[in-house]
N, C-alpha and C positions, 0 to 999 in steps of 0.2 A: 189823940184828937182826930185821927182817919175816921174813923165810926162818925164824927160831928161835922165833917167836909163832904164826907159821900151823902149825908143827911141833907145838908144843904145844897150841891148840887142836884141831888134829885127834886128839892124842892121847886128848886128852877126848872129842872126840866118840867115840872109836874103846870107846872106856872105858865108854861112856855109849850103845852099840847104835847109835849115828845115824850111824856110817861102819862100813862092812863092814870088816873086817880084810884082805882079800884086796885092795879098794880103796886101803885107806893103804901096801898094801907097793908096789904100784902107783904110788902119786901117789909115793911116800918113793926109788923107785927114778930119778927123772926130776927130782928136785929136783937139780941141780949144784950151790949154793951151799951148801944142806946136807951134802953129800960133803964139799965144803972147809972144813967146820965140825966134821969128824970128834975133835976132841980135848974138845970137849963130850961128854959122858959119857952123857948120854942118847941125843942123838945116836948116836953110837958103839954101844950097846945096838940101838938102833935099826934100825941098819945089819945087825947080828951076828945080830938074830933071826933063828929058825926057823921064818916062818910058817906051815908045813906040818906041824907034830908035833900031838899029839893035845890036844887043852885048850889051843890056841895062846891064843885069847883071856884067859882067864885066867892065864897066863904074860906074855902080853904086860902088862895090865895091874899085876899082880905086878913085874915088871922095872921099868915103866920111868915109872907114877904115883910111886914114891919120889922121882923125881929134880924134882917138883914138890913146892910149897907147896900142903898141905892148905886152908888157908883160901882160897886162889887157884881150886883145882879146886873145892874147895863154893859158892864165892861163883857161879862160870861154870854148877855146875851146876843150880844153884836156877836160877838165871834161865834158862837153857836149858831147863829143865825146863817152867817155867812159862810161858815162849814157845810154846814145844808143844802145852800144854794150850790156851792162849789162840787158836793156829792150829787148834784140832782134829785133831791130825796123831793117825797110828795110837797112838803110843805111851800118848795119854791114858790110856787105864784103868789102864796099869800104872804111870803114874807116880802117878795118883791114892793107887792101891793100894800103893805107898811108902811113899808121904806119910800114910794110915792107919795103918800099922805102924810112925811115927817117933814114939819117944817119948824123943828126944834133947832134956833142957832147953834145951841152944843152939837146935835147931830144930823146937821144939814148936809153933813157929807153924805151920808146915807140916801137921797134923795135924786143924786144921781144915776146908782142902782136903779133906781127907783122908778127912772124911765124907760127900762125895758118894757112896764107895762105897758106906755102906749104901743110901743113897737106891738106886743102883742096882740091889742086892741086894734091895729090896722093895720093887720100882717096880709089882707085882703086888698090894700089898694097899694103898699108897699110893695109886694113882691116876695118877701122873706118870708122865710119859713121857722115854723117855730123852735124847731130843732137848733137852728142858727142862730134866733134870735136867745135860747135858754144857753147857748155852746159860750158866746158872745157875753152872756150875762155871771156866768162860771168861771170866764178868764176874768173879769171885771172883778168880782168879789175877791180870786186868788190873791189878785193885785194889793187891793185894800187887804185883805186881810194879814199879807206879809207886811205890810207898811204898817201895821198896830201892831204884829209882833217884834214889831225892830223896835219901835216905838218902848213899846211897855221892855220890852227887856232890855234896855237903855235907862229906865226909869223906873224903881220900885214904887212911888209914889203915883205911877200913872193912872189916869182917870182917862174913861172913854170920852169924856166931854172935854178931857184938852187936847186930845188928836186934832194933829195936824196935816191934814195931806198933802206930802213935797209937792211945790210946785213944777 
């Protein structure tokens, strides 16, 4: 079942802007052991897609994120998320700026992150600098993110939505 984990993780990624779409039909075409796995349902979707029609991405993700467990995809992408941020990779600001506009109680912790944008937004009357204010926003996430690995490998049944941030 490795062949149907790396499947589903790429999906996430594919969901998640960090694998182009044109790439996963690519890799998804060269998988043999996934071909032989076709009566999995996701799979099988997988196979059938159109990835040339217009709004593929958004179909894609529509099709074939159902056939995952939401808590499974949120839990993969908080942390992937915050890996990101932790790397400085491009996607920072906009995941930042997510994480600003999340005012989901399950994941309202995330929202504290989340006000580095202002910082960024008025790094002009503030004084800081962006470099400090993304250095700043790196330690932050490390922090969270070792607090959800304690977390979940403490608890096999953990879900991103019952994270608790020690106080």
């Amino acid at each position: 079942m490795k062949a149907f984990e790396e499947f589903k993780q790429n999906v996430f990624r594919v969901v998640e802007d960090q694998l182009p779409l044109a790439d996963f039909e690519a890799w998804l075409y060269v998988q043999s052991e996934l071909a032989e796995q076709m009566h999995i349902d996701a799979i099988y979707e997988a196979f059938c897609f159109h990835y040339g029609k217009r709004n593929a991405n958004v179909e894609f993700t529509n099709t074939l994120l159902p056939y995952f467990d939401q808590d499974e995809f949120l839990l993969w992408k908080v942390k992937a998320n915050l890996q990101d941020v932790i790397e400085g990779k491009p996607t920072t600001e906009r995941i930042l700026y997510e994480w600003y506009r999340t005012y989901d109680d399950k994941l309202g912790f995330l929202n504290s992150l989340g006000w580095y944008v202002s910082e960024l937004e008025c790094m002009e009357f503030t004084g800081l600098k962006r470099n400090e204010i993304l250095d700043e926003a790196k330690e932050s996430a490390a922090d969270l993110l070792d607090q959800i690995l304690r977390q979940e490998k403490g608890n096999p049944d953990f879900k991103i939505t019952n994270f608790k941030y020690p106080q």
